[in-house]
PLY file of the C-alpha trace (Angstrom):
ply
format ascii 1.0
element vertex 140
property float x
property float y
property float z
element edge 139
property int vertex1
property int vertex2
end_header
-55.15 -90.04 -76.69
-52.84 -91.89 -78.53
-51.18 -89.47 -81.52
-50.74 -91.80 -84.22
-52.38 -95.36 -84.48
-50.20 -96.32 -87.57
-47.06 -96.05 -86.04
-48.50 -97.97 -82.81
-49.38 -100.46 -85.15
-46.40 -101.55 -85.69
-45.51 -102.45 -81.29
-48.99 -103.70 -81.10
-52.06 -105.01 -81.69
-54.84 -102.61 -81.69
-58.52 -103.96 -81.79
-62.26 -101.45 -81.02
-64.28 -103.56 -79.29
-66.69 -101.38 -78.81
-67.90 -97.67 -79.65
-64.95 -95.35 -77.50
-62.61 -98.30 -76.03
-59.41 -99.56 -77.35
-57.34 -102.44 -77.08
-53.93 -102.46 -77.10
-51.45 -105.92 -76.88
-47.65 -105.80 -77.00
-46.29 -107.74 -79.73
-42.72 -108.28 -77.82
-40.59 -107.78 -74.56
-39.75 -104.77 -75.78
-42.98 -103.61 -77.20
-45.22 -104.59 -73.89
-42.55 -102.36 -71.71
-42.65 -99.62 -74.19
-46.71 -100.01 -73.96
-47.16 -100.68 -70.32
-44.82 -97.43 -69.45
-44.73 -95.27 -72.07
-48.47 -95.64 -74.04
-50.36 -96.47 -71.01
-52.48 -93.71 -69.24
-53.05 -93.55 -65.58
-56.55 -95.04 -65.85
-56.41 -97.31 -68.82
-57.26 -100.99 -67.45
-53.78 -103.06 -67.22
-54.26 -107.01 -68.25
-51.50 -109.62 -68.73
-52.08 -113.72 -68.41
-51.02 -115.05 -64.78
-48.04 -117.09 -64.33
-46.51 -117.69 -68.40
-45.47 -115.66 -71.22
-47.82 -113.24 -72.25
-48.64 -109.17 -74.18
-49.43 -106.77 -71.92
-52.27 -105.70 -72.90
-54.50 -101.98 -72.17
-57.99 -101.66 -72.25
-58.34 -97.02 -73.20
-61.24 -95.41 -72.53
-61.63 -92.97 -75.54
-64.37 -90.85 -73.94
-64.20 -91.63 -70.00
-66.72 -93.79 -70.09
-66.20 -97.02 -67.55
-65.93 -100.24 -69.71
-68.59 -102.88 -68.62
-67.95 -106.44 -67.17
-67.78 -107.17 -70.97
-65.32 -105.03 -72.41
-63.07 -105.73 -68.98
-63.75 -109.41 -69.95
-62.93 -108.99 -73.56
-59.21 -107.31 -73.04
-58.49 -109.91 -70.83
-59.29 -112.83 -72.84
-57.03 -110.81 -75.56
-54.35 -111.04 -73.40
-55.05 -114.90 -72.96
-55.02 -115.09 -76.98
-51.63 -113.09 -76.88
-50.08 -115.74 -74.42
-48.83 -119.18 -74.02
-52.22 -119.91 -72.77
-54.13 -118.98 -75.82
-54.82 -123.10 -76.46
-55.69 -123.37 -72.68
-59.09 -123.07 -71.94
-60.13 -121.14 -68.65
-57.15 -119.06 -67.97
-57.06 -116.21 -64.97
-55.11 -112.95 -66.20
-53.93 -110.02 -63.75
-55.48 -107.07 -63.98
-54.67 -103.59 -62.16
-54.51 -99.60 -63.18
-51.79 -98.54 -65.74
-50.72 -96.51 -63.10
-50.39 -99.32 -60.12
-47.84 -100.85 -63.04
-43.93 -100.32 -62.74
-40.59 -101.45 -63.83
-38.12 -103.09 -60.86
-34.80 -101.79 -61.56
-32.19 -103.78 -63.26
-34.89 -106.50 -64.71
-35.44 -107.68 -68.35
-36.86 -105.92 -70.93
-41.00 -106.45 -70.24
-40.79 -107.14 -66.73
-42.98 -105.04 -65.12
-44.25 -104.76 -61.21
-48.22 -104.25 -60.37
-50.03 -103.60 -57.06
-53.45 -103.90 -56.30
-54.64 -106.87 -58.75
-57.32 -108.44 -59.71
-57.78 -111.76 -60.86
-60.31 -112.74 -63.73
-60.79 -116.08 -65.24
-61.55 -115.97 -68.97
-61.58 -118.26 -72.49
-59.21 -116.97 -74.73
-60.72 -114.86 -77.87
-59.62 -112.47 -80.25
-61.05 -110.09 -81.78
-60.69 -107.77 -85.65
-57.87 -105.41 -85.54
-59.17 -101.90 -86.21
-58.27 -101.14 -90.23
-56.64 -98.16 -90.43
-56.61 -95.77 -93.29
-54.68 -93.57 -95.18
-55.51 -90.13 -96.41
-56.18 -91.28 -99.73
-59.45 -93.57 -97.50
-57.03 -96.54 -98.47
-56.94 -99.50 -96.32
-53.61 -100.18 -94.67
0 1
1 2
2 3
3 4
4 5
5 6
6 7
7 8
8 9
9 10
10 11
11 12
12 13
13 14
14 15
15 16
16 17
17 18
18 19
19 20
20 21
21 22
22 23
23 24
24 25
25 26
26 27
27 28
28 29
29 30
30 31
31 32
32 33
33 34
34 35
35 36
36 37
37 38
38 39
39 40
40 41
41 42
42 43
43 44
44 45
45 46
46 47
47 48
48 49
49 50
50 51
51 52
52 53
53 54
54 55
55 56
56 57
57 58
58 59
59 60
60 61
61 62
62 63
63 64
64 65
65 66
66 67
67 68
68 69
69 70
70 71
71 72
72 73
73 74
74 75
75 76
76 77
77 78
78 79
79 80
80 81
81 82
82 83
83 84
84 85
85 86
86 87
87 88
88 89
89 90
90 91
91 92
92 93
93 94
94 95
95 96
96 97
97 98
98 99
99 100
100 101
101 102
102 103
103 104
104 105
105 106
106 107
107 108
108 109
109 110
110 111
111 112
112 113
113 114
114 115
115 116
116 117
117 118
118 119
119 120
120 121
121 122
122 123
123 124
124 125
125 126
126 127
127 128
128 129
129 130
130 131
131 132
132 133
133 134
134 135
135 136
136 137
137 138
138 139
């Protein structure tokens, strides 16, 4: 579970697209290899746009539930939005386990290594980040 939302806020994008999911998009180099390595959980659902410039973006299970085609679908075309291909229209994006992700020695910041992908093809589409509140109830 991820401690504090608010100061993740400020790396990434966080959206709910559903009832106990998540998901998260790098905002920068930096931020997708602090998310990808750091943030990421074994089994949270890797994503990031084939072949350009691109978030990293995770798809969490808050409650172990599996996401569905759609939610799988969803993160991905997030990552599509959070590309160079977000005025594309079909665009495939790589998707593995957080844990098949790694970081070659020596490369630049948010270069990252995956095994065992799978490609999707998807529209790009964002959706609402999640408002976050303070403890006065107070939108931030």
């Amino acid at each position: 579970m991820i401690a504090d939302l608010s100061t993740l806020r400020r790396q990434a994008f966080i959206y709910q697209p559903a009832a106990g999911f998540i998901i998260i998009a790098g905002r920068t180099s930096k931020d997708n290899e602090f998310i990808s390595l750091k943030v990421a959980a074994a089994d949270d659902l890797w994503f990031h746009v084939r072949g350009m410039p691109g978030s990293h973006v995770l798809l969490r299970s808050l409650n172990g539930e599996e996401p569905d085609k759609k939610l799988v679908e969803m993160a991905a075309a997030v990552a599509v939005w959070h590309s160079k291909g977000r005025n594309g229209g079909v665009t495939p994006v790589s998707m593995t386990l957080a844990r098949n992700v790694s970081k070659p020695s020596g490369s630049p910041k948010g270069t990252v290594s995956i095994r065992n992908e799978k490609i999707i093809k998807v529209r790009p589409a964002i959706l609402s980040e999640i408002k976050l509140q303070d403890e006065d109830g107070d939108i931030k």
